[in-house]
C-alpha positions as MATLAB code, in Angstrom:
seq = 'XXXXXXXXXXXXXXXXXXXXXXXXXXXXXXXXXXXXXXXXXXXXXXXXXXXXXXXXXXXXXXXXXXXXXXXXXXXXXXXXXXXXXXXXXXXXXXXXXXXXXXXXXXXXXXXXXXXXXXXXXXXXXXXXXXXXXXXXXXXXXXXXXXXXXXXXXXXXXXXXXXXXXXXXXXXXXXXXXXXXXXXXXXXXXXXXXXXXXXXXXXXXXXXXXXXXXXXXXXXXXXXXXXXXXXXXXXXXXXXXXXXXXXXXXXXXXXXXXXXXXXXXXXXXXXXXXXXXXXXXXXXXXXXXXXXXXXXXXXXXXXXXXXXXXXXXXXXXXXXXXXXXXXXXXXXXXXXXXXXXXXXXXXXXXXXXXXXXXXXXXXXXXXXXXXXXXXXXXXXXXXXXXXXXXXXXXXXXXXXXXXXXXXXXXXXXXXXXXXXXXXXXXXXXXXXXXXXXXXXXXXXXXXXXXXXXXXXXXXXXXXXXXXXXXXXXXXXXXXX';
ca = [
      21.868    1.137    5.380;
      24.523   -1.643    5.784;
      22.658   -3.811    3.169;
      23.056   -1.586    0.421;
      26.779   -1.738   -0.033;
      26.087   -5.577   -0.809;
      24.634   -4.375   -3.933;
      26.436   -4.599   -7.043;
      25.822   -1.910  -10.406;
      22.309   -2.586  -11.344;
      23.040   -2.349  -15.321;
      25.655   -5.200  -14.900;
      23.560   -7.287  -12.602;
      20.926   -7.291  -15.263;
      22.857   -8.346  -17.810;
      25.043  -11.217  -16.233;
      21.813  -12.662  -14.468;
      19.915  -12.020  -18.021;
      22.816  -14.147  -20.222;
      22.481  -16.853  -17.648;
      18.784  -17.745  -19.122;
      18.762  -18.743  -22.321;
      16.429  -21.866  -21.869;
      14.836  -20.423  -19.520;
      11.834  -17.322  -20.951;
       9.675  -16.763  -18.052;
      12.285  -15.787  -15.119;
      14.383  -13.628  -18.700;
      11.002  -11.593  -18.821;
      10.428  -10.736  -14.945;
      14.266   -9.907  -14.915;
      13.639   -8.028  -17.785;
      10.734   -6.246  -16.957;
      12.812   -5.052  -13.661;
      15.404   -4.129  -15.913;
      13.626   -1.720  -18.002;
      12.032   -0.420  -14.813;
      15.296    0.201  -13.254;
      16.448    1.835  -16.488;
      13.040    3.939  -16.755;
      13.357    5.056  -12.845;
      17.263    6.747  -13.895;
      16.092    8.313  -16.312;
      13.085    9.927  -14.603;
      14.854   11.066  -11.567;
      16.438   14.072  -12.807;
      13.231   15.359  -14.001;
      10.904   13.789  -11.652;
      11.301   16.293   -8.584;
       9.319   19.524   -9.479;
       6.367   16.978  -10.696;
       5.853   14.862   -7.301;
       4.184   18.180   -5.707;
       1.434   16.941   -7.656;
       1.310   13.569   -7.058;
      -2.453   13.224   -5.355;
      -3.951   15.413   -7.897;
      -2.837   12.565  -10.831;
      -3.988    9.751   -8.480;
      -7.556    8.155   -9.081;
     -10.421    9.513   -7.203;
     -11.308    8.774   -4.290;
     -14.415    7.111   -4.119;
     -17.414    9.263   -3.431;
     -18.748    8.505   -0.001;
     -23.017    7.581   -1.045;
     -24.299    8.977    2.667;
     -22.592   11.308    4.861;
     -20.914   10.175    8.294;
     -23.574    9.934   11.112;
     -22.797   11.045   14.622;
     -24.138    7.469   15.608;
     -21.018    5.993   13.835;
     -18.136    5.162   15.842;
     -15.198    7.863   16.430;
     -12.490    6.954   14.062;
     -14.803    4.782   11.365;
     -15.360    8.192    9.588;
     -12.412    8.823    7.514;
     -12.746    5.274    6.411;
     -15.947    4.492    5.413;
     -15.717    5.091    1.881;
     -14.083    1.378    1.250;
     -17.538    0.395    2.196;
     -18.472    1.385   -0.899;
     -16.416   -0.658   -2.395;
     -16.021   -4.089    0.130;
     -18.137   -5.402    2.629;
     -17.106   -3.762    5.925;
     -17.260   -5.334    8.952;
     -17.000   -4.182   12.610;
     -16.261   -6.448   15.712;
     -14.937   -5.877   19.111;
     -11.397   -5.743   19.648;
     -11.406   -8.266   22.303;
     -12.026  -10.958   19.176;
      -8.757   -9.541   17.469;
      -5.698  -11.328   18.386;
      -2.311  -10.801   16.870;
      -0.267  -14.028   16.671;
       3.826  -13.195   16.769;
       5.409  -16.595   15.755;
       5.297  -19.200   13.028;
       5.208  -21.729   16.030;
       1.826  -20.188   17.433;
       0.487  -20.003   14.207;
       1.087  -23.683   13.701;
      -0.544  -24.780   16.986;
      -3.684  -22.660   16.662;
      -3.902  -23.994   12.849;
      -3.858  -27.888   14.638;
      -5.886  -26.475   17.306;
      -8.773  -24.735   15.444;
      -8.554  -28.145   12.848;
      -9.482  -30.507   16.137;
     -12.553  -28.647   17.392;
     -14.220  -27.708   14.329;
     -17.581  -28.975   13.721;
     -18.844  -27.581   10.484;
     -16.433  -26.136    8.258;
     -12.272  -25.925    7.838;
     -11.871  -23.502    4.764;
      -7.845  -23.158    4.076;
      -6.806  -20.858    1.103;
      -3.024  -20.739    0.327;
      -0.433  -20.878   -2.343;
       0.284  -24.160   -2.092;
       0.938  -27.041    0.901;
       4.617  -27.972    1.548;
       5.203  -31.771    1.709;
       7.068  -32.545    4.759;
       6.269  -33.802    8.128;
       5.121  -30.857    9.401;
       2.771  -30.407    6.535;
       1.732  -34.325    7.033;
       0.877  -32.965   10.457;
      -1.208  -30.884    9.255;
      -3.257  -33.121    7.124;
      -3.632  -35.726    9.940;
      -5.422  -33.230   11.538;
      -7.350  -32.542    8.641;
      -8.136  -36.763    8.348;
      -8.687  -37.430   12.221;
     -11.216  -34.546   12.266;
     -13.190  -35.862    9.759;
     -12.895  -39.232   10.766;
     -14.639  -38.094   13.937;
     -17.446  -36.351   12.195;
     -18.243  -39.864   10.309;
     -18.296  -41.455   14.065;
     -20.778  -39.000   15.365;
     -24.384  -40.078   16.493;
     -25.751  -37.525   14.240;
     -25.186  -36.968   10.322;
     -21.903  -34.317   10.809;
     -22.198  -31.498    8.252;
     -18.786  -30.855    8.387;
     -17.098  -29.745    5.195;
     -13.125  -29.297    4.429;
     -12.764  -26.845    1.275;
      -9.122  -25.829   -0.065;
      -7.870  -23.498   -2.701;
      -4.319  -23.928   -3.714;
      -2.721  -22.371   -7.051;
      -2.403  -25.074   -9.752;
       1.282  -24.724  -10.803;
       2.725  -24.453   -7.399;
       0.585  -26.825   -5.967;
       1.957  -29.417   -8.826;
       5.453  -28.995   -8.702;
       7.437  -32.187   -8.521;
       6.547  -35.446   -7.948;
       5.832  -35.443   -4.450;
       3.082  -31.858   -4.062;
       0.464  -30.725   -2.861;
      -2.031  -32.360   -5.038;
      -0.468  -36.000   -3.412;
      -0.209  -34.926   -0.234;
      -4.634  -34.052   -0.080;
      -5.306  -37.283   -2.816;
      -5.893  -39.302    0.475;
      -8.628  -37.181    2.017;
     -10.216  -36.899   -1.576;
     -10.294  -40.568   -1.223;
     -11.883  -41.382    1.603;
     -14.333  -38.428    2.114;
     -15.338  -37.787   -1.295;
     -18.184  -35.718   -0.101;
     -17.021  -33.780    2.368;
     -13.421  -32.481    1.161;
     -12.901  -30.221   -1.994;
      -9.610  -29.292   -3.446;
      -9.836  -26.739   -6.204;
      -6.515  -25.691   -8.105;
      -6.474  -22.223   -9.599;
      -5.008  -21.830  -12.740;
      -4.227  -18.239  -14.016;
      -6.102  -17.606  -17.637;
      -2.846  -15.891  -18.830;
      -0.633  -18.862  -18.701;
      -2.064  -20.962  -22.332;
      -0.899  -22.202  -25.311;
       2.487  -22.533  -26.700;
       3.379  -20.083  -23.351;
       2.262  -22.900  -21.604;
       4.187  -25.859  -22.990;
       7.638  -23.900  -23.195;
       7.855  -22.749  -20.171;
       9.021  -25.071  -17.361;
       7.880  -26.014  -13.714;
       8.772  -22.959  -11.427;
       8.994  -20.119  -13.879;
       5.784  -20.797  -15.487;
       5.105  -19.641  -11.906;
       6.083  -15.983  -12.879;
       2.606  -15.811  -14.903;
       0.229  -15.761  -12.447;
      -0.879  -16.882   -9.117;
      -3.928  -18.202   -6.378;
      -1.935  -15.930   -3.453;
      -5.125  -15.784   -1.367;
      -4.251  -16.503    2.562;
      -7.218  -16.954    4.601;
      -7.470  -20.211    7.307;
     -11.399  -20.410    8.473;
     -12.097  -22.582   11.035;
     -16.534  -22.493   12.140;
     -16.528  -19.077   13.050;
     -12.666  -18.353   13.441;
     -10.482  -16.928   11.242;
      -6.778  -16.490   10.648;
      -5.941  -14.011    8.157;
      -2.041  -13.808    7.132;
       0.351  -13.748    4.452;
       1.933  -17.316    5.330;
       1.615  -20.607    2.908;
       1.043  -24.185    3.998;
       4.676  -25.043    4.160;
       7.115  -25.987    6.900;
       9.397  -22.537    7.292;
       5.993  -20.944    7.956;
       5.415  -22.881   10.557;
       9.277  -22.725   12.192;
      11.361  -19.659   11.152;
       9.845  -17.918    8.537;
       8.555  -14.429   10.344;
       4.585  -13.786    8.942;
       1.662  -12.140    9.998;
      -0.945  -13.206   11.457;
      -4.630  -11.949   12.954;
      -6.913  -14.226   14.454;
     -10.701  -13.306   14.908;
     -12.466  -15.229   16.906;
     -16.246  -15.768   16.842;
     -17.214  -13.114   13.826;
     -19.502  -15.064   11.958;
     -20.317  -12.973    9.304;
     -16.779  -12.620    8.433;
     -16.362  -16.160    8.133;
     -19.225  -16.507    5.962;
     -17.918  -13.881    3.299;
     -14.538  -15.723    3.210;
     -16.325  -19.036    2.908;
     -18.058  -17.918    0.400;
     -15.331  -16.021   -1.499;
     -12.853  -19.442   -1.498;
     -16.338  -20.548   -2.935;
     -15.862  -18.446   -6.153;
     -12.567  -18.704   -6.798;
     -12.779  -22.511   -6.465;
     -15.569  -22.520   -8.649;
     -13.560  -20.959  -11.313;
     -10.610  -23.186  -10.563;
      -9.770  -26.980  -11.514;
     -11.252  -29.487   -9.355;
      -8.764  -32.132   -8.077;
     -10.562  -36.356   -8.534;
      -9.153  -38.918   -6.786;
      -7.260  -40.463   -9.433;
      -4.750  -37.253   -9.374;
      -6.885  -35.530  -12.291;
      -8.674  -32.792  -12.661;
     -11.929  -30.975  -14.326;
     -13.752  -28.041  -14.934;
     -16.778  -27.261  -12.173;
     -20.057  -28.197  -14.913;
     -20.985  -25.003  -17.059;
     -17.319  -23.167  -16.612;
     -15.415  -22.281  -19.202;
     -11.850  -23.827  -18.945;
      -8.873  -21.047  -17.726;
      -6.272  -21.985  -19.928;
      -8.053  -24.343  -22.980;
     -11.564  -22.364  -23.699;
     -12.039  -18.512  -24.422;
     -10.153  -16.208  -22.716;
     -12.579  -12.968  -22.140;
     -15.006  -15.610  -21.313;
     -13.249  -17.171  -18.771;
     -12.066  -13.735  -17.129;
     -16.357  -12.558  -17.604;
     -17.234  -15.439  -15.503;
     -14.932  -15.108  -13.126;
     -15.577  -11.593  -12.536;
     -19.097  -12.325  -12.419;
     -18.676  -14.903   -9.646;
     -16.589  -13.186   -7.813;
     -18.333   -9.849   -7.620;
     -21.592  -11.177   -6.868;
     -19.936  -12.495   -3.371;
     -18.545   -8.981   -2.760;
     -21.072   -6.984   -3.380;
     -24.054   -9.305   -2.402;
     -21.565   -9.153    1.416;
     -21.732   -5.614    0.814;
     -25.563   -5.379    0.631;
     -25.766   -7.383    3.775;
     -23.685   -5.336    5.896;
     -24.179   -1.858    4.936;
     -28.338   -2.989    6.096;
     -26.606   -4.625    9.552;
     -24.880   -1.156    9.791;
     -28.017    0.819    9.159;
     -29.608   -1.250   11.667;
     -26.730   -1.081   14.265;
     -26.303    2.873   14.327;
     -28.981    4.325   12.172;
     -32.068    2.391   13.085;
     -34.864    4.194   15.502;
     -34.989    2.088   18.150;
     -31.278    1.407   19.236;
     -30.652   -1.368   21.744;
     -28.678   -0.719   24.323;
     -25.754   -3.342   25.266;
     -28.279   -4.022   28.317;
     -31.360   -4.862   25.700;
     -28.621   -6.980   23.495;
     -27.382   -9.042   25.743;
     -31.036   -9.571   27.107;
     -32.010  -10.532   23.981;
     -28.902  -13.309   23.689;
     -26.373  -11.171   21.708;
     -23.305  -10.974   24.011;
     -20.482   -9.659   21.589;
     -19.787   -6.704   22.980;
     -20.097   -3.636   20.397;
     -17.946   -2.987   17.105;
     -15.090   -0.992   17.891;
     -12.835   -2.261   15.212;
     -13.701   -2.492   11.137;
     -12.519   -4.741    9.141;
     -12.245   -4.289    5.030;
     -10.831   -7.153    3.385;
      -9.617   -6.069   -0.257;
      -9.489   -8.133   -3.171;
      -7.177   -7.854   -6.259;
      -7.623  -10.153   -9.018;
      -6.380   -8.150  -12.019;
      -6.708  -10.938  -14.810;
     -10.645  -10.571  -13.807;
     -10.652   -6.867  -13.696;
     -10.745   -6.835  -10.169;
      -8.591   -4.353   -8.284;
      -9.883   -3.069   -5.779;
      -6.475   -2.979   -3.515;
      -4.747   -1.073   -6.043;
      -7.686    1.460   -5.568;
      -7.958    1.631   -1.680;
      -3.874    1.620   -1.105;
      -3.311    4.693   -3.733;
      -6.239    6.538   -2.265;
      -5.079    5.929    1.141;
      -1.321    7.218    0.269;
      -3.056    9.617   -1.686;
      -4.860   10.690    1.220;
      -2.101   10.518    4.219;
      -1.595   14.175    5.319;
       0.821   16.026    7.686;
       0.781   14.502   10.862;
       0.062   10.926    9.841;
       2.085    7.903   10.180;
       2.125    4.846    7.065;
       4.031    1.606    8.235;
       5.002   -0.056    4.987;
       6.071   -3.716    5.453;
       7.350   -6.038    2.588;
       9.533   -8.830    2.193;
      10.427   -7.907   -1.490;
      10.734   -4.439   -1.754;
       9.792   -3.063   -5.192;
       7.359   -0.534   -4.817;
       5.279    0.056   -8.408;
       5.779    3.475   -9.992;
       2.567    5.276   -8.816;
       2.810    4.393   -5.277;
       6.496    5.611   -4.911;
       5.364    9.033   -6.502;
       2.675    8.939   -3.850;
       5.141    8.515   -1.101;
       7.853   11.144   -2.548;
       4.736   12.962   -3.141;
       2.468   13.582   -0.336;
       3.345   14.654    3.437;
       2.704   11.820    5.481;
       5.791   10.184    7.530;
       6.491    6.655    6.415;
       8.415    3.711    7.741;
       8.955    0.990    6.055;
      10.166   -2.148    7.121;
      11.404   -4.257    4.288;
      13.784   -7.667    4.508;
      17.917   -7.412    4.584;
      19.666   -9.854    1.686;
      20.520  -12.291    4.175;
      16.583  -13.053    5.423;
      15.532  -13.035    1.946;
      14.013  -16.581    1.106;
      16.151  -16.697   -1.999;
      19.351  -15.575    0.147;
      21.981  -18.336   -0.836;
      19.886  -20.431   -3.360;
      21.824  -21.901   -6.158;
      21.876  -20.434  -10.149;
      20.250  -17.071  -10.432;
      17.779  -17.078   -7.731;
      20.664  -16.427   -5.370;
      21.086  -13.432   -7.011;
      17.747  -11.780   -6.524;
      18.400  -10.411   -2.423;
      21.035   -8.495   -4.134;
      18.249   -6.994   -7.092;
      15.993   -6.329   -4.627;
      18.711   -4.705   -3.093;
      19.260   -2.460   -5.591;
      16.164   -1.120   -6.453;
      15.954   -0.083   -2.344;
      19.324    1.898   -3.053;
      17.690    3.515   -5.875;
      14.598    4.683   -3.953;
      16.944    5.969   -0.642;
      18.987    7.940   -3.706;
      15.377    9.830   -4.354;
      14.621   10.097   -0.432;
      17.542   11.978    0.000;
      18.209   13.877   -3.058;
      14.363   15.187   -1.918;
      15.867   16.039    1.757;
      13.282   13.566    2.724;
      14.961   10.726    5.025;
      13.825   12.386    8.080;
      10.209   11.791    6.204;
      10.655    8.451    4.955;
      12.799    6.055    6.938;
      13.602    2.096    5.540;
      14.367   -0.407    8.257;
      15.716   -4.048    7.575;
      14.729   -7.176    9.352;
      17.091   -9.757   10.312;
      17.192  -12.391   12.730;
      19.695  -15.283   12.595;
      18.589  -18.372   11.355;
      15.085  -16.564    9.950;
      13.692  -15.162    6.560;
      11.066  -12.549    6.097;
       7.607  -12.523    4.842;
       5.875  -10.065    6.665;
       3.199   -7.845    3.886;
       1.003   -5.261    5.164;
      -0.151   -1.433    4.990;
      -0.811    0.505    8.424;
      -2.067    4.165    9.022;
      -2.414    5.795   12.088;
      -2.489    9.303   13.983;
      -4.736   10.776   10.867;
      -5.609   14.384   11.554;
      -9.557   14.406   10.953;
     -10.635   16.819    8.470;
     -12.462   20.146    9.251;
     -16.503   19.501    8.600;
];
């Protein structure tokens, strides 16, 4: 890998980026943390080997499935349906799935969607950028509900977004005063709710400044929800997303009930979050305990409450829509659907959207991704893809471990979005770097790089931000 010779020792890295933050505790911890890790991970390599045969027998359970798989079910669905037991799982027809390949598409559709909505624009994000493009944005935002206050008819449209409370406040100029003006003028149809992580309180708080009080904890929920349409990606609300910044993105048009569960899961986690006023303050939704000034465990009970009763009262729904899709006794034929004014065509794609909220106790992607590494056999294909490669400790025994063949596609220094900053950001591309090296050394002291291959991105001019986990070619198991 040309990349890795950029890398310098990772001991001496550690300590010159380490004495460079005296004033500065919350970036010193994450750099430490990485440090031990990197220390830990030497150590463990010589003895690690004979150990990874048994990787997926130390991995959690996999989740027992409650019914067994029904010949009715679609081909494929079957080796998958277990997450239903833990997320809602929805299935919709292909031809409503559409992959978006540029920041510039996603920026149009975003305007796009924005102009013709009539009843809802849900946006979820770490925070909204403050430039033109951005600006752009929020016009949007303002004309469209300017039009809905013009209409013959009372307009029912309503404009909800979740944003993460210290990102979105950084600076003078944020997020918070780039939405005041649509607080202002449609009071009752726009709601900005600002999460704020319960770990970040106290003296923690006040000592640690703007940006690395970031570190803590953070709203990183991406979900754009326009009626009926969604766009699901990894990309913020800032300008290099929209330009040269390489995301992902799915769009999925006209799946209602999809839209609903996101709609109402920005629901919950606003409700737990600070609500943004007018004035540039903010407050507590009535009967919440406060994330960062009233009981802890309280706070993270609630929470977990609020949010769990969304996923699991989804879950209820469509596991009864599935029973009645492909278990009922009287199955309607696409003939009888469409006669009765259903015209999506039938499922042939599912769709599991996993949450992680680990200050709430909520981890549910931690729990799907190990058992689906823990699960990969001979003959299957994962496609890792990460802009900031540092895999946690369990899920790089799994792939040393098990016998699946893995590529993974991660950025190279120089499309790194710290690549070139000033101080010791610009030295993380070369940390990340590092701990890369460190897991090729394994690969190949296990005779595994025909196994597991690493690719780097780069494109001039472009960073990386592309996250995702994709299986394919699974062998089905013997009945």
């Amino acid at each position: 890998m040309a990349a890795a010779a950029a890398a310098a020792a990772g001991p001496v890295l550690w300590r010159r980026l380490l004495g460079l933050l005296p004033g500065r505790p919350g970036l010193a911890a994450l750099l430490g943390r990485l440090s031990d890790r990197l220390g830990r991970n030497r150590d463990r390599r010589r003895r690690r080997s004979p150990w990874l045969l048994l990787a997926p027998l130390l991995s959690p359970t996999v989740p027992q499935i409650t019914s067994p798989p029904c010949c009715l079910c679609p081909e494929g669905v079957h080796r998958f349906q277990w997450i239903r037991n833990l997320v809602p799982e929805f299935g919709v027809s292909s031809s409503h799935v559409r992959v978006l390949s540029s920041p510039a598409e996603f920026f149009e559709l975003m305007k796009g969607q924005i102009k013709v909505a009539k009843r809802r624009v849900v946006m979820a994000s770490l925070y909204l950028g403050t430039g033109p493009l951005e600006q752009e944005l929020v016009d949007c935002l303002e004309s469209t509900l300017e039009k809905s206050l013009q209409a013959k008819f009372p307009s029912d449209l309503k404009v909800s977004i979740l944003l993460d409370f210290t990102r979105g406040s950084r600076g003078r100029k944020n997020s918070r005063t780039m939405l005041l003006p649509l607080l202002q003028r449609f009071p009752e149809q726009v709601r900005v709710s600002l999460f704020h992580t319960p770990n970040l309180r106290g003296l923690l708080r006040l000592l640690i400044p703007e940006r690395f009080n970031e570190t803590i904890g953070l709203q990183h929920i991406k979900v754009y929800l326009f009626d009926n349409n969604v766009i699901l990606s990894g990309a913020n609300l800032s300008d290099s997303y929209f330009t040269n910044r390489q995301d992902r993105y799915v769009f999925l048009q006209d799946c209602p009930e999809i839209a609903d569960f996101f709609t109402e899961l920005v629901d919950a986690v606003g409700d737990v979050s600070l609500q943004l006023q007018g004035d540039d303050t903010v407050q507590v939704v009535e009967g919440m305990v406060h994330p960062y000034k009233g009981d802890r465990a309280a706070y993270c009970r609630a929470a977990n409450k609020r949010v769990m009763d969304v996923i699991n009262s989804a879950r209820a729904r469509q596991q009864v829509l599935h029973a009645q899709t492909f278990h009922g006794n009287s199955l309607l034929t696409q003939e009888d659907a469409a006669a009765a004014g259903d015209r999506r065509p039938a499922p042939d794609t599912w769709i599991y959207p996993l949450i992680q909220m680990k200050p709430f106790e909520i981890q549910i992607d931690e729990i799907v991704t190990e058992t689906l590494l823990t699960e990969a056999e001979r003959g299957a294909k994962v496609y890792l893809t990460t802009g900031y490669f540092n895999l946690t400790q369990a899920y790089m025994d799994l792939v040393l471990g098990t016998r699946a063949e893995y590529q993974i596609l991660l950025a190279s220094p120089e499309v790194n979005g710290f690549f070139g900053a000033k101080g010791v950001a610009g030295a993380i591309p070369a940390a990340y770097v590092h701990i890369e090296r460190q897991f090729f050394s394994e690969v190949c002291s296990l005779g595994q790089q025909e196994r597991v291959q690493l690719q780097e991105y780069w494109r001039r001019g472009w960073t990386f931000h592309a996250k995702g986990r994709f299986t394919g070619t699974w062998r089905p198991r013997s009945p």
